[in-house]
C-alpha positions, 0 to 999 in steps of 0.5 A, spaced: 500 500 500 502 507 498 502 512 503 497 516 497 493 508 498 492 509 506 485 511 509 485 517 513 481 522 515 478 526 509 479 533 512 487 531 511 487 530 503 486 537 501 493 538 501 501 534 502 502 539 507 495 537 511 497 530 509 503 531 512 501 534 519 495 528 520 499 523 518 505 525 524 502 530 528 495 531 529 492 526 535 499 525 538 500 525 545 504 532 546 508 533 553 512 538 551 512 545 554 514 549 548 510 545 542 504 546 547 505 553 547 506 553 539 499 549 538 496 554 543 498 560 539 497 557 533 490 554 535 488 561 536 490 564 530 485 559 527 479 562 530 475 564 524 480 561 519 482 554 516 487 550 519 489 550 512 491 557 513 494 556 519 500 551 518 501 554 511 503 560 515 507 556 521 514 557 519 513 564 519 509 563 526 515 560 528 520 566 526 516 572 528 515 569 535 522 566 538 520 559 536 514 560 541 519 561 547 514 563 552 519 567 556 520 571 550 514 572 547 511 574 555 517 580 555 514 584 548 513 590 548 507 595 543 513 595 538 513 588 538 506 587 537 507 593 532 513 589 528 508 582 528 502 587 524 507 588 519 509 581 518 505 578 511 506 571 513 502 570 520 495 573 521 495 580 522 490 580 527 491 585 534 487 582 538 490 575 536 498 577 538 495 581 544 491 574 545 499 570 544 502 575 549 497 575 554 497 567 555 505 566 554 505 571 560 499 566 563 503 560 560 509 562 565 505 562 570 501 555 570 508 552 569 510 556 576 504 553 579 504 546 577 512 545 575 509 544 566 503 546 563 503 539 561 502 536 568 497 541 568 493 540 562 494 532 562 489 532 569 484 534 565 484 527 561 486 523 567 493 523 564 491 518 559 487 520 551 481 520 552 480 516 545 473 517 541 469 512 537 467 516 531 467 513 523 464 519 520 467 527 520 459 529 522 459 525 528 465 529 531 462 534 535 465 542 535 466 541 543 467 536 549 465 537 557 472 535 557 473 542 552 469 546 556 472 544 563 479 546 560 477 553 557 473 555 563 480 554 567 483 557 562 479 563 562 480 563 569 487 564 569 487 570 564 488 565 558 484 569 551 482 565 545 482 559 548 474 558 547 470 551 548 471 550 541 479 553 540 480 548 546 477 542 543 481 543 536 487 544 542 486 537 545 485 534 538 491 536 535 495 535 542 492 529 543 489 529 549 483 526 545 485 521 539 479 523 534 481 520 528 475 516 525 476 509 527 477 507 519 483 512 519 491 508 520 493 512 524 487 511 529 491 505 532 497 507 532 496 513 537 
C-alpha cells in the first residue's frame, strides 16, 4: 500500500502539507512545554480561519515569535506587537498577538504553579487520551465537557482565545483526545 493508498481522515487530503501534519502530528500525545505553547498560539490564530491557513503560515509563526519561547514572547513590548502587524506571513490580527502575549505571560505562570503546563493540562484527561469512537467527520462534535472544563480554567487564569471550541481543536491536535475516525491508520497507532 502507498502512503497516497492509506485511509485517513478526509479533512487531511486537501493538501501534502495537511497530509503531512495528520499523518505525524495531529492526535499525538504532546508533553512538551514549548510545542504546547506553539499549538496554543497557533490554535488561536485559527479562530475564524482554516487550519489550512494556519500551518501554511507556521514557519513564519515560528520566526516572528522566538520559536514560541514563552519567556520571550511574555517580555514584548507595543513595538513588538507593532513589528508582528507588519509581518505578511502570520495573521495580522491585534487582538490575536495581544491574545499570544497575554497567555505566554499566563503560560509562565501555570508552569510556576504546577512545575509544566503539561502536568497541568494532562489532569484534565486523567493523564491518559481520552480516545473517541467516531467513523464519520459529522459525528465529531465542535466541543467536549472535557473542552469546556479546560477553557473555563483557562479563562480563569487570564488565558484569551482559548474558547470551548479553540480548546477542543487544542486537545485534538495535542492529543489529549485521539479523534481520528476509527477507519483512519493512524487511529491505532496513537
Amino acid at each position: 500500500m502507498t502512503d497516497n493508498a492509506l485511509n485517513r481522515c478526509p479533512w487531511s487530503d486537501h493538501s501534502p502539507l495537511m497530509r503531512d501534519y495528520h499523518d505525524r502530528e495531529w492526535g499525538v500525545p504532546l508533553h512538551d512545554d514549548t510545542l504546547l505553547f506553539e499549538l496554543l498560539v497557533l490554535e488561536g490564530a485559527q479562530a475564524g480561519l482554516s487550519w489550512a491557513t494556519i500551518l501554511n503560515k507556521r514557519e513564519a509563526y515560528r520566526a516572528a515569535f522566538d520559536g514560541f519561547d514563552p519567556v520571550r514572547v511574555a517580555r514584548y513590548e507595543e513595538s513588538d506587537v507593532a513589528r508582528l502587524l507588519a509581518n505578511p506571513g502570520i495573521v495580522r490580527n491585534r487582538r490575536k498577538i495581544q491574545a499570544a502575549i497575554d497567555n505566554a505571560g499566563a503560560f509562565l505562570q501555570v508552569q510556576e504553579e504546577f512545575g509544566s503546563v503539561d502536568r497541568y493540562l494532562w489532569r484534565f484527561v486523567g493523564g491518559a487520551p481520552l480516545r473517541s469512537r467516531f467513523a464519520a467527520l459529522a459525528e465529531l462534535p465542535a466541543t467536549t465537557p472535557e473542552s469546556v472544563v479546560v477553557s473555563r480554567d483557562l479563562i480563569k487564569r487570564g488565558f484569551r482565545f482559548v474558547g470551548p471550541t479553540i480548546c477542543y481543536a487544542f486537545m485534538q491536535s495535542a492529543g489529549l483526545v485521539n479523534d481520528h475516525l476509527v477507519t483512519c491508520f493512524r487511529y491505532a497507532q496513537v
